[in-house]
ZAVODO-778242 format. One line per field, with one value per atom (N, C-alpha, C): atom name; chain; residue number from 1; x, y, z; residue in three letters. Coordinates in steps of 0.02 Angstrom, whole numbers, plus 32768, in hexadecimal, padded with zeros to 4 digits. Atoms other than C-alpha are relative to their C-alpha. Layout:
REM residues N
site <- CA,...
unit <- A,...
pos <- NUM,...
east <- X,...
north <- Y,...
up <- Z,...
code <- ALA,...
END
This chain:
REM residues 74
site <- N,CA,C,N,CA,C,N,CA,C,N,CA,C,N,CA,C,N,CA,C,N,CA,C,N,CA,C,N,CA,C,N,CA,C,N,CA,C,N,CA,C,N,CA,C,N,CA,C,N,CA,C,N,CA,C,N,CA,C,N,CA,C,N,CA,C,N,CA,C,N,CA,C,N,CA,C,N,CA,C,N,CA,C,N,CA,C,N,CA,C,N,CA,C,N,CA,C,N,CA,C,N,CA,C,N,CA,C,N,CA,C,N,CA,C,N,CA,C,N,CA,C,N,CA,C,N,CA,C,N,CA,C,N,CA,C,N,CA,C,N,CA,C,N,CA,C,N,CA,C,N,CA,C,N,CA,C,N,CA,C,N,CA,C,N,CA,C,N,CA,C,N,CA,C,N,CA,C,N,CA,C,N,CA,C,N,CA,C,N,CA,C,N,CA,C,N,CA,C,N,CA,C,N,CA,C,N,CA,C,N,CA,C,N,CA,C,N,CA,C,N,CA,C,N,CA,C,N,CA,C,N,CA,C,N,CA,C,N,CA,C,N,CA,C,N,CA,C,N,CA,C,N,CA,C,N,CA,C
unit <- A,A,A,A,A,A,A,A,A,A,A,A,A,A,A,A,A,A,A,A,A,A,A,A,A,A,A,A,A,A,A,A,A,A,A,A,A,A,A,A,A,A,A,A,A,A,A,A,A,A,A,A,A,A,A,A,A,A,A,A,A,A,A,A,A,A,A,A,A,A,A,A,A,A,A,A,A,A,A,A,A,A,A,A,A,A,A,A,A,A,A,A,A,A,A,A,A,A,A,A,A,A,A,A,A,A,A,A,A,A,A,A,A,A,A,A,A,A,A,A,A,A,A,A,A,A,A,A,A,A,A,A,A,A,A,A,A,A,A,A,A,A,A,A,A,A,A,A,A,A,A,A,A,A,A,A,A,A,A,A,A,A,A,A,A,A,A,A,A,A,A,A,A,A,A,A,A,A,A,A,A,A,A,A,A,A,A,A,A,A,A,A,A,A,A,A,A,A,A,A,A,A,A,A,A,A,A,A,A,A,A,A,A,A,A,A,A,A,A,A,A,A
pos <- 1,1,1,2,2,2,3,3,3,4,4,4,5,5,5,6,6,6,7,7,7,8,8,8,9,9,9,10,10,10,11,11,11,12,12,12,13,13,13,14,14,14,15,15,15,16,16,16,17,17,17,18,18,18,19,19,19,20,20,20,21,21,21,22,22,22,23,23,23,24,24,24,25,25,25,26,26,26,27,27,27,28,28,28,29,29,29,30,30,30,31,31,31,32,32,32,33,33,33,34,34,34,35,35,35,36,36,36,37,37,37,38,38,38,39,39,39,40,40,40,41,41,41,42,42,42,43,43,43,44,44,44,45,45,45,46,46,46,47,47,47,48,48,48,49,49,49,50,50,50,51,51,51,52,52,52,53,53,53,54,54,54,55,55,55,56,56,56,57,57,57,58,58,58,59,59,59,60,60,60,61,61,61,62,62,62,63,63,63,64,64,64,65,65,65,66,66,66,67,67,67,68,68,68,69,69,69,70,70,70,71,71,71,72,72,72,73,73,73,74,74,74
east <- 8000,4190,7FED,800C,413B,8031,7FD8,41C7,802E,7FC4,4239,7FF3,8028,41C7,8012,7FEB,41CA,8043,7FC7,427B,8021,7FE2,42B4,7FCB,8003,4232,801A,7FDA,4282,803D,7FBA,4324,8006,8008,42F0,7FE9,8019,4296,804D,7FD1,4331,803C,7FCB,43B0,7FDF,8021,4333,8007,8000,4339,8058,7FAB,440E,7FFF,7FE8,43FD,7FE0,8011,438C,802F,7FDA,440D,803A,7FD6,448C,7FFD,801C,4442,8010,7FFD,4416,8030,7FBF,44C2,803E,7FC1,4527,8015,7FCB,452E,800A,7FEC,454F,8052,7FC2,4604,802A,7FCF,4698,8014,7FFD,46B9,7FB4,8015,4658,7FEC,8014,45E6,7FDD,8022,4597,7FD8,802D,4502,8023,7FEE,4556,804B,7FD0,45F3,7FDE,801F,4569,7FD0,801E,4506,8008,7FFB,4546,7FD8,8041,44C4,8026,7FFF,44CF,8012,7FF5,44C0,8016,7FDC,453C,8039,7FD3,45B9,8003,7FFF,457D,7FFD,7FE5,456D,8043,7FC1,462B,8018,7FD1,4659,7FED,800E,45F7,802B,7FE5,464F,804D,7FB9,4719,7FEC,7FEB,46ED,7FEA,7FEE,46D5,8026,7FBD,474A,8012,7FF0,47C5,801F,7FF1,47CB,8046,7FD4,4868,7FED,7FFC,4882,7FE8,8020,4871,7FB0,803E,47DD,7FBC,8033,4788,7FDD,8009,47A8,7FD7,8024,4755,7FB9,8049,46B9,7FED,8012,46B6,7FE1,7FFD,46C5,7FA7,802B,463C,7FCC,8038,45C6,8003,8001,45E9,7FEC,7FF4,45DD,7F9B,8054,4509,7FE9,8029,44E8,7FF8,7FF8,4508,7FCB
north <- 8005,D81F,7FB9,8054,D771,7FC4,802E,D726,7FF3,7FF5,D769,7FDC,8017,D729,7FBA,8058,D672,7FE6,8009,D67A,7FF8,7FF6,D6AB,7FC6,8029,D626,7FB8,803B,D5A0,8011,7FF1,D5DA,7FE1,800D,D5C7,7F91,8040,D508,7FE1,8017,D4E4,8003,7FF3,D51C,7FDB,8035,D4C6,7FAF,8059,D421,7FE6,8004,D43F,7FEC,800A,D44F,7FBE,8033,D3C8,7FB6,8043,D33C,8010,7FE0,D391,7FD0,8020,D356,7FBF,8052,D2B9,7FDD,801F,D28A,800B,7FED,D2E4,7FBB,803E,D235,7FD3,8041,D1D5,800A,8008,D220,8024,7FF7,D246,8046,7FB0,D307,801D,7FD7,D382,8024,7FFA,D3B5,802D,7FD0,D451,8007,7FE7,D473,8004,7FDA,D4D0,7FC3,802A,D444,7FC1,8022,D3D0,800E,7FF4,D409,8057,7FB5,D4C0,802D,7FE5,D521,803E,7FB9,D5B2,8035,7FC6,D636,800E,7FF4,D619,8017,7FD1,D646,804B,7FC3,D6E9,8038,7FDD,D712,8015,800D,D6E1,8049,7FD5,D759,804D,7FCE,D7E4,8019,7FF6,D7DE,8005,7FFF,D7BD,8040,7FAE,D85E,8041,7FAF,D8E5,800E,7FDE,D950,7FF8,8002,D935,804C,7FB8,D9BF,7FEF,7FED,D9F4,7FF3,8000,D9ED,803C,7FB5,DAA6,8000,7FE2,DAB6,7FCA,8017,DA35,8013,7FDF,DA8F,8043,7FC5,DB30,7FEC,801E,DABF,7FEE,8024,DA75,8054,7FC7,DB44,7FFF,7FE4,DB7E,7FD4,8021,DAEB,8008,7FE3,DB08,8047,7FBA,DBBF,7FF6,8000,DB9C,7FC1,8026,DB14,802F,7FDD,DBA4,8029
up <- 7FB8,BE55,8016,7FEA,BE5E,7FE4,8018,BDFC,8028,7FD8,BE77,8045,7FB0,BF15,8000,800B,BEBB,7FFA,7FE4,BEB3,802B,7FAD,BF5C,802B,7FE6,BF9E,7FF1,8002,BF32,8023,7FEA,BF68,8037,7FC1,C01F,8015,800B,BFE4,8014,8013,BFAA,802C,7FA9,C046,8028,7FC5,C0B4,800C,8025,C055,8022,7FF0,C052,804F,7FA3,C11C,800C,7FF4,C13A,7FE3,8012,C0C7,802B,7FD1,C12A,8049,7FB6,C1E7,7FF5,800C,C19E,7FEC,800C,C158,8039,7FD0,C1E9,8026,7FD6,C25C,7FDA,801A,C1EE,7FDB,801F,C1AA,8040,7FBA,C216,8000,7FF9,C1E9,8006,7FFA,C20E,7FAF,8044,C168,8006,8002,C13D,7FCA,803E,C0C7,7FC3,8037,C04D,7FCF,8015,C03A,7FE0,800E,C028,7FB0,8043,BF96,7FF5,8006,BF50,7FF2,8025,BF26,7FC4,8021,BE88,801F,7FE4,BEE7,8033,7FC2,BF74,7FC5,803A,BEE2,7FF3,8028,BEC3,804D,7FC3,BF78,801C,7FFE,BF92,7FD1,8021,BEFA,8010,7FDD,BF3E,803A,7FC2,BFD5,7FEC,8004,BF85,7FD6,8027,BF17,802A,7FD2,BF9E,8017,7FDA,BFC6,804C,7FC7,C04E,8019,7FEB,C0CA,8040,7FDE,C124,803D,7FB9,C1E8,8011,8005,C1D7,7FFD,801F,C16B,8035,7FDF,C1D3,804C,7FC5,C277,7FE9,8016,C222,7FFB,8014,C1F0,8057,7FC1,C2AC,801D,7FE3,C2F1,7FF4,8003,C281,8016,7FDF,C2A7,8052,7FB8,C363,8019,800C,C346,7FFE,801D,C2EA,803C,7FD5,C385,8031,7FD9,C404,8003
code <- UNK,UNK,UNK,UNK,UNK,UNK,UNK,UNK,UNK,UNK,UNK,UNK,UNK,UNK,UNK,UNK,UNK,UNK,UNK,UNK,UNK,UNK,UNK,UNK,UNK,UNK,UNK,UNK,UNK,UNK,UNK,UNK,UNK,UNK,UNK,UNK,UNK,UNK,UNK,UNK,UNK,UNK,UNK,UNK,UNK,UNK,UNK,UNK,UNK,UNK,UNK,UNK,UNK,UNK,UNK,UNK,UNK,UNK,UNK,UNK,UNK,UNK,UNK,UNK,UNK,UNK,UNK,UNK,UNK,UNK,UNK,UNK,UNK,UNK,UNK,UNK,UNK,UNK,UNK,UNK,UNK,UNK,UNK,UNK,UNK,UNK,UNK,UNK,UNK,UNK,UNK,UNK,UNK,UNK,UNK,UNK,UNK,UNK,UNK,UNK,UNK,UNK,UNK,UNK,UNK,UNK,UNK,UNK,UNK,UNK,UNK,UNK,UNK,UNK,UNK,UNK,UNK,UNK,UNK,UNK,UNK,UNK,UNK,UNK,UNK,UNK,UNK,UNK,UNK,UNK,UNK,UNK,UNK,UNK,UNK,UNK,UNK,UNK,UNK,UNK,UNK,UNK,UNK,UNK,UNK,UNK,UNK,UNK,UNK,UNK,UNK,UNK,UNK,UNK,UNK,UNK,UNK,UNK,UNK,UNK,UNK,UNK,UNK,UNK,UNK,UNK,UNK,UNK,UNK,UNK,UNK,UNK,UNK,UNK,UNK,UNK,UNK,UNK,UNK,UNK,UNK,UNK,UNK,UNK,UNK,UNK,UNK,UNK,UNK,UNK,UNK,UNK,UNK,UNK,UNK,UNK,UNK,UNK,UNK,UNK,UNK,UNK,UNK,UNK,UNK,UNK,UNK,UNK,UNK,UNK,UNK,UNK,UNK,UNK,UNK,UNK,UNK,UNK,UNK,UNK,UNK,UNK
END
């Protein structure tokens, strides 16, 4: 559990750091620069593949998911 705590606050060190070179380099180049283009981190990789491997839902199946959640806010 504390290995996991010191992780996720480097993690956060380490995104903070990314945003802050970020700011500080933005006026000085002529596009528009984002954190992540700037220094990649590990674990924006694994977020990305998380996200291209879930299933895509139908037009259908997504209107059924919209119902029942409208259906449990009611």
């Amino acid at each position: 559990m504390a290995k996991r705590i010191r992780f996720e606050r480097g993690q956060e060190l380490q995104e903070r750091a990314c945003m802050v070179a970020a700011i500080c380099i933005q006026p000085h180049v002529r596009k528009r620069i984002i954190p992540r283009q700037l220094l990649p981190l590990p674990w924006d990789n694994k977020k990305s593949e998380i996200r291209n491997n879930a299933p895509q839902l139908t037009a259908e199946e997504m209107k059924e998911r919209f119902e029942k959640l409208a259906q449990k806010a009611k």
